[in-house]
C-alpha positions in Angstrom: 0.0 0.0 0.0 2.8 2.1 0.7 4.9 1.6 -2.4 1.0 2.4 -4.2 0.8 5.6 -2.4 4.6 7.1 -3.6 4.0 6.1 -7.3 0.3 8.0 -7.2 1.8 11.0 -5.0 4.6 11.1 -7.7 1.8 11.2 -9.8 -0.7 8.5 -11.3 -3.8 6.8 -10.5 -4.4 2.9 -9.1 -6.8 0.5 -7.8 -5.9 -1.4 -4.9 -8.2 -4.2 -3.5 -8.0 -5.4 -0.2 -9.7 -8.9 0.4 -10.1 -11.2 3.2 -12.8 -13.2 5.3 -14.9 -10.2 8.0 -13.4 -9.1 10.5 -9.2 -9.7 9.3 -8.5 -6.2 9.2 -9.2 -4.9 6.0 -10.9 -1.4 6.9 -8.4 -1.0 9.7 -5.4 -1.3 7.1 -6.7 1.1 4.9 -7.7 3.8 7.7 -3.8 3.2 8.7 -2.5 4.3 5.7 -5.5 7.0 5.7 -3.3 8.4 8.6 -0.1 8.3 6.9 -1.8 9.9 4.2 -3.4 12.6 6.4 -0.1 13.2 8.0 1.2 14.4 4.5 -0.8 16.9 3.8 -2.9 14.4 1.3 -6.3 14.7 0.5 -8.6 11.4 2.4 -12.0 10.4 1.3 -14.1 7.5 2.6 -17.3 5.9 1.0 -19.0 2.5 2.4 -21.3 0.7 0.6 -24.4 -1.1 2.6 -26.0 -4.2 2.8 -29.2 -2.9 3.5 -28.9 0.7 1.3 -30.4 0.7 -1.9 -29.1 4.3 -3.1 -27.3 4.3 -6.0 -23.5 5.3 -6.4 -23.7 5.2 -2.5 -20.1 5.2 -1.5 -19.4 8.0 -3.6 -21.9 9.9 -2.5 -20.7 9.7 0.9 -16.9 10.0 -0.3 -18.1 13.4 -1.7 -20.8 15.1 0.6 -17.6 14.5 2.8 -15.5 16.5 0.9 -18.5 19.0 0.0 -18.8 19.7 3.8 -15.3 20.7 4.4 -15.5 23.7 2.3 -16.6 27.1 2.3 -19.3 28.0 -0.3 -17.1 30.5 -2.3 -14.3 27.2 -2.4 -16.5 24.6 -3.2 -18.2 26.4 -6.0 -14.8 27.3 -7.3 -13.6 23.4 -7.0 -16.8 22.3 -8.8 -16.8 25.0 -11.7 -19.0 23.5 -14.5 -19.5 20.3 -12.5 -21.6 21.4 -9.9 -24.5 20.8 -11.4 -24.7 17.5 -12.3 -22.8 16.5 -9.2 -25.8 17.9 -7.3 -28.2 15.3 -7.8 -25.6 13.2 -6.7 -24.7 14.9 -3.6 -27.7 17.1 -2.8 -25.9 19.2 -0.1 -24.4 21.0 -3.1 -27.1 22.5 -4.4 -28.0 24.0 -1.0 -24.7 25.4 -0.6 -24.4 26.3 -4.6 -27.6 27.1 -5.5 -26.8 29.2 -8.5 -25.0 26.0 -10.1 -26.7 24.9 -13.3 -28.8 22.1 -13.8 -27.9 20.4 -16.7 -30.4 19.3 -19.1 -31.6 15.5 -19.1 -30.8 13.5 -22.2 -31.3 9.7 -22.4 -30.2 8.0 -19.2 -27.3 6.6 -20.3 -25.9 9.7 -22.1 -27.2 11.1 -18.2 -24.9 8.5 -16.6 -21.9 9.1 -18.8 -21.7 12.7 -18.2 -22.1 12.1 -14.6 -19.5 9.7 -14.6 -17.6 12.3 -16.3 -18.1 14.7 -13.6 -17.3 13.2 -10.4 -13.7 11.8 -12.7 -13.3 15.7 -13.6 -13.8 17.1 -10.0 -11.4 13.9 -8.5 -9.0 15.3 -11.1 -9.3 18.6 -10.0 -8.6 17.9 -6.5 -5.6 16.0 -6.9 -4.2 18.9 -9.4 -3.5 20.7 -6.0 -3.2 17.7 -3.5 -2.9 13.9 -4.1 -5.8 12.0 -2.9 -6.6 8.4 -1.5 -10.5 7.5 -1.8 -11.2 4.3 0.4 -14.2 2.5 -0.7 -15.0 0.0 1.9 -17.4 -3.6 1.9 -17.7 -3.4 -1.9 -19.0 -7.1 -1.9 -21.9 -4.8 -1.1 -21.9 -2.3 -4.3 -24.3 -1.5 -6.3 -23.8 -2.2 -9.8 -23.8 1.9 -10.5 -21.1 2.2 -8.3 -18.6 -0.2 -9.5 -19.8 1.3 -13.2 -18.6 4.5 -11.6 -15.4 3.0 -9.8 -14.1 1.7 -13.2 -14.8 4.9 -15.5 -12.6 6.3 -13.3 -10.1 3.9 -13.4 -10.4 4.6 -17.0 -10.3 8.2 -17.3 -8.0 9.8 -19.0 -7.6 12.9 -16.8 -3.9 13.6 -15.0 -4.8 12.3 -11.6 -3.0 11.8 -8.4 -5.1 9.2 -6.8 -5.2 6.1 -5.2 -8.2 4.0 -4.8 -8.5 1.1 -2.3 -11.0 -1.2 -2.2 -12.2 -3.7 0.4 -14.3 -6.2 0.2 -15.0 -10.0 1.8 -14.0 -12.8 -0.6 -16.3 -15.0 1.2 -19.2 -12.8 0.1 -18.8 -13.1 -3.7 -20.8 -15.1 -5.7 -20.1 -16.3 -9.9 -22.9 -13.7 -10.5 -21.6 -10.5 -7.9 -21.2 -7.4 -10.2 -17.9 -6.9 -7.9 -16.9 -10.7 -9.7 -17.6 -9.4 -12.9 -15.4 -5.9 -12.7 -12.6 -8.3 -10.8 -12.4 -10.4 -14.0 -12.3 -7.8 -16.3 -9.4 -5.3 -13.7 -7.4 -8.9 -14.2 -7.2 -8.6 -18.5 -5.8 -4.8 -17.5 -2.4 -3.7 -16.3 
């Protein structure tokens, strides 16, 4: 995890997964390095996913109203620029705290869903322009397919990032048909 963190503060973006049975010590790994990360002066975001939740793109929604939170008004509409409003119906706080940010038009729901893919990469690039970032998304044996949709268009994106994205989830709880099996499969036919 360390050696992950130097090459993305140096300036990159990867995926690491932490697996293992409940209980090992997987979220407690990650927060540890969260720490070291903190220390540093480096940006730390944290989204769980839920058994029981049934929102969409959950973990990122958390990950962000996070980051939303800690900023003035005047900041965080600066940060967002153009992506404010299509990150607002992802993270509602943002249009209470920008409510001058425009609503983008809907289109079909996938041409929807690609441009707000293609803001929340945009905005996680424009944070780590200024500060390099780790995003911890924890239990993602319990993701929505969304959210893994989301999790690998950013792995994807071809925006300079500095950011490092770990990933926890319980082997045990993974089944042939688990979206989380699917995207592992396809992250192993990738560098």
């Amino acid at each position: 995890l360390r050696t992950a963190w130097k090459r993305v503060r140096d300036g990159g973006l990867e995926l690491v997964l932490v697996a293992g049975e409940p209980g090992i010590g997987k979220t407690r790994l990650s927060t540890e390095l969260a720490k070291i990360v903190n220390e540093e002066g480096a940006g730390v975001l944290l989204g769980r996913c839920d058994e029981l939740s049934s929102v969409p793109y959950r973990p990122f929604v958390e990950a962000l109203a996070h980051y939303v939170s800690s900023l003035q008004a005047d900041e965080l509409r600066a940060r967002l620029g153009p992506h404010a409003g299509r990150l607002a119906s992802l993270v509602p706080e943002i249009a209470e705290r920008v409510p001058d940010a425009k609503r983008p038009e809907t289109t079909d729901p996938e041409t929807d869903r690609y441009r707000l893919f293609e803001a929340v990469a945009g905005v996680l690039a424009d944070i780590t322009s200024s500060v390099p970032l780790m995003m911890i998304l924890d239990d993602l044996h319990w993701a929505d397919a969304p959210s893994l949709h989301l999790m690998r268009h950013i792995l994807r994106a071809s925006k300079e990032q500095r950011l490092l994205l770990v990933g926890t989830y319980r082997e045990t709880d993974l089944g042939r048909t688990h979206p989380l099996a699917d995207m592992l499969a396809d992250l192993r036919r990738q560098e």
